[in-house]
C-alpha positions as CSV (number, residue, x, y, z in Angstrom):
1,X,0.0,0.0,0.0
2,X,1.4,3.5,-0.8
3,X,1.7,5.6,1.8
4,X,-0.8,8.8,1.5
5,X,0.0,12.2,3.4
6,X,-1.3,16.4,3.7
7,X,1.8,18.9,3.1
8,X,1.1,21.9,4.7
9,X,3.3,24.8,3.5
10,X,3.3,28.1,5.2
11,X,5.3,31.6,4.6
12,X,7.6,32.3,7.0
13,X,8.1,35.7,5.5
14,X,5.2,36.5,7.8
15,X,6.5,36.8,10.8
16,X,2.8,35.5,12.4
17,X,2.2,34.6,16.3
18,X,2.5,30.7,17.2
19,X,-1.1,31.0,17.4
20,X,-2.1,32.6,14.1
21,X,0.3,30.2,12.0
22,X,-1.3,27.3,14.1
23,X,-5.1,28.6,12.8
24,X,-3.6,29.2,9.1
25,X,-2.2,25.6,8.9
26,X,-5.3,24.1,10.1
27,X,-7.8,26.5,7.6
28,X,-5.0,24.9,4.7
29,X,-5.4,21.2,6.6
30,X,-9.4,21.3,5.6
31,X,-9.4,23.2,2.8
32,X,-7.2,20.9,1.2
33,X,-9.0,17.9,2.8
34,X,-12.3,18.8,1.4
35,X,-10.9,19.5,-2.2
36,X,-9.2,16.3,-1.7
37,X,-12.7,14.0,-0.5
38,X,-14.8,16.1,-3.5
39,X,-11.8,14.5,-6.5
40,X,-10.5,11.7,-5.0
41,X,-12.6,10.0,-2.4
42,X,-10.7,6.9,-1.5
43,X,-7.4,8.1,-1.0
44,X,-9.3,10.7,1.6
45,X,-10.5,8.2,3.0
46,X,-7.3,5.9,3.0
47,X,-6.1,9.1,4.9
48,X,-7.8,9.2,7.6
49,X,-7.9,5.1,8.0
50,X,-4.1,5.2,8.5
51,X,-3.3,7.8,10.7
52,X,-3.9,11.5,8.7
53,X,0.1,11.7,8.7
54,X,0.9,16.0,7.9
55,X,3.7,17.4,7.4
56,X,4.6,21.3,7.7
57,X,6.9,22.9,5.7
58,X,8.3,26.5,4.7
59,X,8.8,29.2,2.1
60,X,9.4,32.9,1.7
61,X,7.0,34.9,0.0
62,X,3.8,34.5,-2.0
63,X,5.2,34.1,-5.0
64,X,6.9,30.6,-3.8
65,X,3.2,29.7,-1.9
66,X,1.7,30.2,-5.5
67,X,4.4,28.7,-7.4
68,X,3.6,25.6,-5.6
69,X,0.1,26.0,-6.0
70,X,0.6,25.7,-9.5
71,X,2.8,23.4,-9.8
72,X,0.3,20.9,-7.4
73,X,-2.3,21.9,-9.6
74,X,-0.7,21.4,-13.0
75,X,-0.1,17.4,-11.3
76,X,-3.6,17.4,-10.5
77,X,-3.0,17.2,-6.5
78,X,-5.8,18.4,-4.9
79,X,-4.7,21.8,-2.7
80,X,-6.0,24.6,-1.4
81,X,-4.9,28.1,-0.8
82,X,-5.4,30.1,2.2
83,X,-6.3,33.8,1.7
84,X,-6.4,35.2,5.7
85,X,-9.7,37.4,6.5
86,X,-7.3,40.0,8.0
87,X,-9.1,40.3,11.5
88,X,-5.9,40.0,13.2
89,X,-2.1,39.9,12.6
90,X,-2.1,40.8,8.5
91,X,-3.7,42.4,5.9
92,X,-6.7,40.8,4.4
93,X,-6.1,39.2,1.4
94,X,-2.8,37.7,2.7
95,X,-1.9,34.4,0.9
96,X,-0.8,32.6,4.8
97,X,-0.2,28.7,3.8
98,X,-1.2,25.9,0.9
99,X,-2.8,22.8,2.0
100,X,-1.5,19.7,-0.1
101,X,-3.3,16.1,-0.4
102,X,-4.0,13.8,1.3
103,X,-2.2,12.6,-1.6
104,X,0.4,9.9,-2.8
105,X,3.7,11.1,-0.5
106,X,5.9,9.9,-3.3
107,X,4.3,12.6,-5.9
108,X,3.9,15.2,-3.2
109,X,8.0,14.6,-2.2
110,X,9.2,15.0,-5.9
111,X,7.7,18.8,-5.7
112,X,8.4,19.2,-1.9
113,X,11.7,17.9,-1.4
114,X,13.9,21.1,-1.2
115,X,11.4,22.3,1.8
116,X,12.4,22.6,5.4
117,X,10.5,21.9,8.0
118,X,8.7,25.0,10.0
């Protein structure tokens, strides 16, 4: 059986509280859940049979968030990108984290490998 996990990526160019980067990577965690469940229901579902393994990760700036966003999306690997309401630490609008999978961890590694961990 392949082994299925969520990538979380999340801008550390941000400089957000523990708290607010906590929220952002569990708004990505969902988002990407749900896109995930709508496309491919029985790998989400293989997910969260064997343990909903995550992994969070790092970049600087939007432009790396989105460049991973399309590169996900141009695999077809369900994601989801987090656009923060702006109540609290940063503008509204702010692109915060990108929610990858669950997916096949072999395809997710071959765009994620360079990453370090947050």
């Amino acid at each position: 059986m392949e082994e299925i996990k969520q990538v979380i990526i999340v801008r550390s160019d941000l400089e957000m509280g523990k708290g607010k980067t906590a929220a952002q990577v569990a708004h990505a965690s969902l988002m990407s859940y749900f896109e995930a469940e709508k496309a491919h229901k029985e790998i989400a579902k293989e997910w969260l049979e064997t343990g909903e393994k995550k992994i969070v990760l790092k970049v600087e700036g939007e432009d790396a968030l989105r460049k991973f966003m399309e590169a996900f999306r141009f695999k077809k690997i369900p994601c989801a990108l987090v656009s923060d309401a702006g109540l609290t630490e940063i503008p509204p609008g702010t692109k915060t984290a990108l929610g990858v999978g669950p997916w096949k961890s072999n395809e997710i590694d071959m765009l994620t490998r360079g990453l370090k961990l947050l």
